[in-house]
MIMAR-293550 format. One record per residue (C-alpha): residue in three letters; x, y, z; chain. Coordinates in nm, 4 decimals. Layout:
+-------+----------+----------+----------+--------+
: lumba :       px :       py :       pz : torkol :
+-------+----------+----------+----------+--------+
:   Ala :        X :        Y :        Z :      A :
...
+-------+----------+----------+----------+--------+
This chain:
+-------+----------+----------+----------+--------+
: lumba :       px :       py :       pz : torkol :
+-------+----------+----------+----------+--------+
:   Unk :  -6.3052 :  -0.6708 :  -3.9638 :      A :
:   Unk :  -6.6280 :  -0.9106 :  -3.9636 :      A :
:   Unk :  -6.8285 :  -0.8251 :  -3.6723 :      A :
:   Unk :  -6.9589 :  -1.1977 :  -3.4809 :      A :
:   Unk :  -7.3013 :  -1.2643 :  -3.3315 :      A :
:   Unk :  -7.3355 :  -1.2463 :  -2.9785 :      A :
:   Unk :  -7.3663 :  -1.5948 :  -2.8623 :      A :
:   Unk :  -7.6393 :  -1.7267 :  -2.6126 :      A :
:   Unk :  -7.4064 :  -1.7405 :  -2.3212 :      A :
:   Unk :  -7.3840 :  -1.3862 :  -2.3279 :      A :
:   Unk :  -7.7096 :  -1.3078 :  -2.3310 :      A :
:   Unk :  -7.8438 :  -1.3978 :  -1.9504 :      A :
:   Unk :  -7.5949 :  -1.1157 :  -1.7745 :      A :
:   Unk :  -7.3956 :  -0.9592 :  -1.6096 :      A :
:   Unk :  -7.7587 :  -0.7464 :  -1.5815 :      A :
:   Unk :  -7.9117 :  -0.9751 :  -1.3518 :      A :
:   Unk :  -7.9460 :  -0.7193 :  -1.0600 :      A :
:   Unk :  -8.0600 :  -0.4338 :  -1.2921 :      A :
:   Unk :  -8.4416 :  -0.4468 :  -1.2261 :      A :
:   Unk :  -8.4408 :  -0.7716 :  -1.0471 :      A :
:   Unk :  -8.3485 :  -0.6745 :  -0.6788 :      A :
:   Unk :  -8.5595 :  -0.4458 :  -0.4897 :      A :
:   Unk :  -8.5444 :  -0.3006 :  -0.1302 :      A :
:   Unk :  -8.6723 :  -0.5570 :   0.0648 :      A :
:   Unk :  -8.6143 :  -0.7839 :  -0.2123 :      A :
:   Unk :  -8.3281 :  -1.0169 :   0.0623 :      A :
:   Unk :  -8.6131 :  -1.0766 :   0.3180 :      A :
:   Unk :  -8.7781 :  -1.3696 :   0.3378 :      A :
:   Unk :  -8.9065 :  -1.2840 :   0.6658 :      A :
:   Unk :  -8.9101 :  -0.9203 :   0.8243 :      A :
:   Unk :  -8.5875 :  -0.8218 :   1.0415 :      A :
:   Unk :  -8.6787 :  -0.8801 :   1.3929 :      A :
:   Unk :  -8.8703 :  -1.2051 :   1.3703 :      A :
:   Unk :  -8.8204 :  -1.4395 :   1.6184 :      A :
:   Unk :  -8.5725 :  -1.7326 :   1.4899 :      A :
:   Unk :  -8.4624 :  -1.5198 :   1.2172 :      A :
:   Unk :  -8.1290 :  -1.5630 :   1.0769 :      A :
:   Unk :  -7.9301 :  -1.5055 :   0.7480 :      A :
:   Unk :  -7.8823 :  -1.7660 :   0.4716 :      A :
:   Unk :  -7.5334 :  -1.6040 :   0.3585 :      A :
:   Unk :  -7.2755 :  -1.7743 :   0.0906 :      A :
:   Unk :  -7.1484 :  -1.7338 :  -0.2496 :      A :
:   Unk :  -7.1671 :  -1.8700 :  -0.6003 :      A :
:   Unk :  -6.8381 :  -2.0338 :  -0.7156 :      A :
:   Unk :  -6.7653 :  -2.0809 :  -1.0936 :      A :
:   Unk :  -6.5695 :  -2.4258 :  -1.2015 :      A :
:   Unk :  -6.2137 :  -2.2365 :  -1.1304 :      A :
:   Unk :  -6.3659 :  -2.1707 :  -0.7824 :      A :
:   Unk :  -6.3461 :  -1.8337 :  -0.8182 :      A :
:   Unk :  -6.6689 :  -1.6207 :  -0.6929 :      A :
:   Unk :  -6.8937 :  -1.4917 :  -0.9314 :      A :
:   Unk :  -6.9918 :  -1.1992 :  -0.8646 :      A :
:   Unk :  -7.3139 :  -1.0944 :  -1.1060 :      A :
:   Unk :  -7.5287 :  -1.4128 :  -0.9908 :      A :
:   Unk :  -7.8690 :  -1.4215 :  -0.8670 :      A :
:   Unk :  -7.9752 :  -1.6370 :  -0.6215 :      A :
:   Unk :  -8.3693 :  -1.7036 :  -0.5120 :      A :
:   Unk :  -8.5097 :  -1.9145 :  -0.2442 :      A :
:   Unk :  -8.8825 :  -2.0368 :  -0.2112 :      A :
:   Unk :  -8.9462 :  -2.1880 :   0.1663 :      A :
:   Unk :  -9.1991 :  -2.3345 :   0.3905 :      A :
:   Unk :  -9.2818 :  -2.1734 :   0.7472 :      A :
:   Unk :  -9.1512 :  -2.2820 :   1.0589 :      A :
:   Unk :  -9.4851 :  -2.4462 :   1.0529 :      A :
:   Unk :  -9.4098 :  -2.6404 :   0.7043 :      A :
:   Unk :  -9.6411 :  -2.4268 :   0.5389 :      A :
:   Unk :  -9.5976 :  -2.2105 :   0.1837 :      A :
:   Unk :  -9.6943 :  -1.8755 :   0.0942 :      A :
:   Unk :  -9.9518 :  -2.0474 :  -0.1674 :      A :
:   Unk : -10.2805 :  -1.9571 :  -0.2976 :      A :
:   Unk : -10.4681 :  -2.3269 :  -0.1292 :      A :
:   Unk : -10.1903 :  -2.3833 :   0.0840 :      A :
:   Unk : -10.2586 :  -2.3649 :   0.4956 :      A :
:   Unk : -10.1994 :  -2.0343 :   0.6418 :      A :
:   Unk :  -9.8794 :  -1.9379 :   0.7081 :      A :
:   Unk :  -9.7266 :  -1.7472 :   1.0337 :      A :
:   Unk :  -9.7530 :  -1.3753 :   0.9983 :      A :
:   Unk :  -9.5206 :  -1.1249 :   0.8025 :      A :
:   Unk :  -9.3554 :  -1.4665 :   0.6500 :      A :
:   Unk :  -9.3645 :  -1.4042 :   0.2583 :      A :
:   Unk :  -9.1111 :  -1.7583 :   0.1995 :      A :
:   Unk :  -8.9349 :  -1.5690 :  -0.0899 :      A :
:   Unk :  -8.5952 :  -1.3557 :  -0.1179 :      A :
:   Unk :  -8.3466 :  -1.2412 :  -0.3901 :      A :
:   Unk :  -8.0330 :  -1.0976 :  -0.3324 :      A :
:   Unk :  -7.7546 :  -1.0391 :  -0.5882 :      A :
:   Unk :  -7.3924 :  -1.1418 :  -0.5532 :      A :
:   Unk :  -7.2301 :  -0.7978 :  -0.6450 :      A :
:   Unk :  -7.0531 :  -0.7993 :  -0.2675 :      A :
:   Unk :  -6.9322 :  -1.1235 :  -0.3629 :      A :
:   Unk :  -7.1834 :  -1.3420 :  -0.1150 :      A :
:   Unk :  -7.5753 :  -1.3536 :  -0.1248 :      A :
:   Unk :  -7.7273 :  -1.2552 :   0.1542 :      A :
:   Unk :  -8.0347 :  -1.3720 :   0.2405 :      A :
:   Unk :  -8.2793 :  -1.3208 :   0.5817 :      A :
:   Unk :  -8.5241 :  -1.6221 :   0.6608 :      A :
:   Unk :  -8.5927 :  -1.8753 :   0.9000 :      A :
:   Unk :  -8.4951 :  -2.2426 :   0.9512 :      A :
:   Unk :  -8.8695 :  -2.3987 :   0.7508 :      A :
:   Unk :  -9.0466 :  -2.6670 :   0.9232 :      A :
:   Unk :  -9.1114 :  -3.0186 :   0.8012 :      A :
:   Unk :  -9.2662 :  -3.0281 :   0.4875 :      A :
:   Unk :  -9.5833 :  -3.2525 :   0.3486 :      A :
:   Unk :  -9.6560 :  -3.3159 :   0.7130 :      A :
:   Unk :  -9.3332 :  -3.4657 :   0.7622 :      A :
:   Unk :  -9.2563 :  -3.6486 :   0.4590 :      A :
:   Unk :  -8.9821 :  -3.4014 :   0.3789 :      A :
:   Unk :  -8.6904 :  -3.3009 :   0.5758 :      A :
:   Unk :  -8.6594 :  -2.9099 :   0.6531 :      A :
:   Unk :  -8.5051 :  -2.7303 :   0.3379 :      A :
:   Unk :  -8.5094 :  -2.4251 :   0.1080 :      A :
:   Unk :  -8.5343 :  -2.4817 :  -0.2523 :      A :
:   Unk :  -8.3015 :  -2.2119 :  -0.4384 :      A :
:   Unk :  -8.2603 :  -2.0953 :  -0.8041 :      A :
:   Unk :  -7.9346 :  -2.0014 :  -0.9015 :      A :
:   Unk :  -7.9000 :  -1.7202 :  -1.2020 :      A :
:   Unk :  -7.5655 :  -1.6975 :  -1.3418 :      A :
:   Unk :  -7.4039 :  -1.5193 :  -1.6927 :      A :
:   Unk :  -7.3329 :  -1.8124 :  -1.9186 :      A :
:   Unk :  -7.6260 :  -1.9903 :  -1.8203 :      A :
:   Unk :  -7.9112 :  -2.0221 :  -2.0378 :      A :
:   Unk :  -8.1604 :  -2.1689 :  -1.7640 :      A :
:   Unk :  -8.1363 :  -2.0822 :  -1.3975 :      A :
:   Unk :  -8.0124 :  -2.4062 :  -1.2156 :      A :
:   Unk :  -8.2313 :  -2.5165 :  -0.8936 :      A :
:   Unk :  -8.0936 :  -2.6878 :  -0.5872 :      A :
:   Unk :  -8.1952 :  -2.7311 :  -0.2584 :      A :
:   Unk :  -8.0942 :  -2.6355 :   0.1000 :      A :
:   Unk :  -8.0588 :  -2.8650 :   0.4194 :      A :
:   Unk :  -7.9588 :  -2.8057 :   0.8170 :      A :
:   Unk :  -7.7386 :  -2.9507 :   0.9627 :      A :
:   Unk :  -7.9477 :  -2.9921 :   1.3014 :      A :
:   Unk :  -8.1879 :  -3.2466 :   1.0851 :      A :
:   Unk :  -7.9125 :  -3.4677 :   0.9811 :      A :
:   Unk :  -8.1560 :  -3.7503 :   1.1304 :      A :
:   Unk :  -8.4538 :  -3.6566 :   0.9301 :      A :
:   Unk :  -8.1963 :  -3.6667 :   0.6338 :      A :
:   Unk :  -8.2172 :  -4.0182 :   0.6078 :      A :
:   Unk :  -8.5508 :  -4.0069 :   0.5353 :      A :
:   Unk :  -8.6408 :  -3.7298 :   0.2696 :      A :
:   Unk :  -8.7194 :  -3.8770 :  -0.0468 :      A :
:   Unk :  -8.4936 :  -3.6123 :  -0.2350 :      A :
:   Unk :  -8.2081 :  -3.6492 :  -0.0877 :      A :
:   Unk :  -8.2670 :  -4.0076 :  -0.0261 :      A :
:   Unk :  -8.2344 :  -4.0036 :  -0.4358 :      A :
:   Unk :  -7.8643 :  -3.8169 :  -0.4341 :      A :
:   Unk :  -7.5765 :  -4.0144 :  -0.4432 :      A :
:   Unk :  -7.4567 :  -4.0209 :  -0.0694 :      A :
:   Unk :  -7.1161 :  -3.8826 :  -0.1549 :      A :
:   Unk :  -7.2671 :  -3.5826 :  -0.2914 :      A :
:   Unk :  -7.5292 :  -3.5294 :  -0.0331 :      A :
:   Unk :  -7.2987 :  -3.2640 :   0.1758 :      A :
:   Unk :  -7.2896 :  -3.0462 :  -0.1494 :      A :
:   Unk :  -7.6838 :  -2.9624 :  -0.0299 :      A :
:   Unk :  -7.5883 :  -2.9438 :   0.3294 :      A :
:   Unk :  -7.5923 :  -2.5810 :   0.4634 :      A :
:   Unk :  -7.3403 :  -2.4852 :   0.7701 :      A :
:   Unk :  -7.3289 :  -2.2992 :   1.0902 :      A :
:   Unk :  -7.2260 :  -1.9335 :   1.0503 :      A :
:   Unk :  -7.1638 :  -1.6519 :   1.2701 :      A :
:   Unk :  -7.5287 :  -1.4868 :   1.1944 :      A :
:   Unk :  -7.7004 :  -1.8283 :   1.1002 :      A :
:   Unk :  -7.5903 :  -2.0353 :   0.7926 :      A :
:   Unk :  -7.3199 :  -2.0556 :   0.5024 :      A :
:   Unk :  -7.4515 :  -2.2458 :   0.1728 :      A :
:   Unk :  -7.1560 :  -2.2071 :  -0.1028 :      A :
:   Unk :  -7.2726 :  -2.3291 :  -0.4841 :      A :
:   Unk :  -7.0598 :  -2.4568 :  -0.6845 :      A :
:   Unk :  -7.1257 :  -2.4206 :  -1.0534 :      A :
:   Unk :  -6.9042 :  -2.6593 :  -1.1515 :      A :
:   Unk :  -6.6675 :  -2.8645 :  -1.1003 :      A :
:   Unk :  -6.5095 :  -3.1378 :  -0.8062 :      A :
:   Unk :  -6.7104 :  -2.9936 :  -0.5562 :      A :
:   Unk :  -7.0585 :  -2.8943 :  -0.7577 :      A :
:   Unk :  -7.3376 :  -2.8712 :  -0.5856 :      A :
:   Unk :  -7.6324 :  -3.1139 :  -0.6622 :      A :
:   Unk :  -7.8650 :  -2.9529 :  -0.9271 :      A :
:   Unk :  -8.2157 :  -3.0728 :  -0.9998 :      A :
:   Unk :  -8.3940 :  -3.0804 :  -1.3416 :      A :
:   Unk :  -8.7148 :  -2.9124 :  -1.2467 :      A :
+-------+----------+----------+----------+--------+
């Protein structure tokens, strides 16, 4: 029997949550800050059935609009603007706060959020919006540049504990990816 190469779509997991997660790894923000809530939701192949051996990242601004960036304005204490959490309970999980306006206004509120998945090769990068902006949605130059019958795939919703962001891999209902 010939023995086959593994191919490059096998390489990326499922091993994403060996040595990639870590204790605190899901907080954004420490428990008990004021505003805090969780970012929950789950990553959906092309079948629409949940994956679960993703990875899923977010980078944020402050409530302030500030990052957690060497040059950057200070930003509120205990806010480090970056969580991980794994998908192995079938849903992310991730505890943050709603940001604040970013570029002193320019942009709407929003997380940006990496998305690690087996067969991809490259994480894929999309970004999260409130649905208590919706008027400062019309304005944000990224979203602005999305098709408006695809803006709702970047549209985060209420939740019991805060908000519910499903992403769709592929797909009728994919989310909007961005080529960073």
């Amino acid at each position: 029997m010939t023995s086959l190469p593994t191919t490059p779509s096998q390489t990326v997991g499922p091993f994403l949550h060996i040595g990639l997660i870590w204790d605190d790894g899901p907080y954004a923000v420490p428990l008990g800050t004021e505003g805090a809530c969780w970012l929950r939701g789950r990553v959906l192949d092309g079948a629409g059935a949940v994956i679960d051996d993703a990875l899923v990242e977010i980078w944020q601004a402050d409530p302030d609009g500030h990052f957690d960036h060497p040059g950057s304005r200070p930003v509120r204490p205990g806010f480090r603007g970056f969580a991980r959490s794994d998908t192995r309970s079938s849903e992310f999980a991730l505890h943050t706060v709603v940001p604040g306006d970013v570029d002193d206004g320019l942009q709407a509120p929003h997380i940006d959020m990496s998305v690690f998945a087996r067969g991809l090769l490259h994480r894929v990068v999309t970004r999260v919006y409130f649905p208590e902006h919706a008027d400062r949605h019309r304005t944000d130059p990224v979203l602005a540049a999305v098709p408006p019958e695809r803006r709702g795939t970047l549209i985060a919703a209420r939740g019991n504990d805060g908000y519910v962001f499903d992403v769709h891999l592929q797909g009728d209902s994919e989310t909007v990816f961005f080529d960073v």
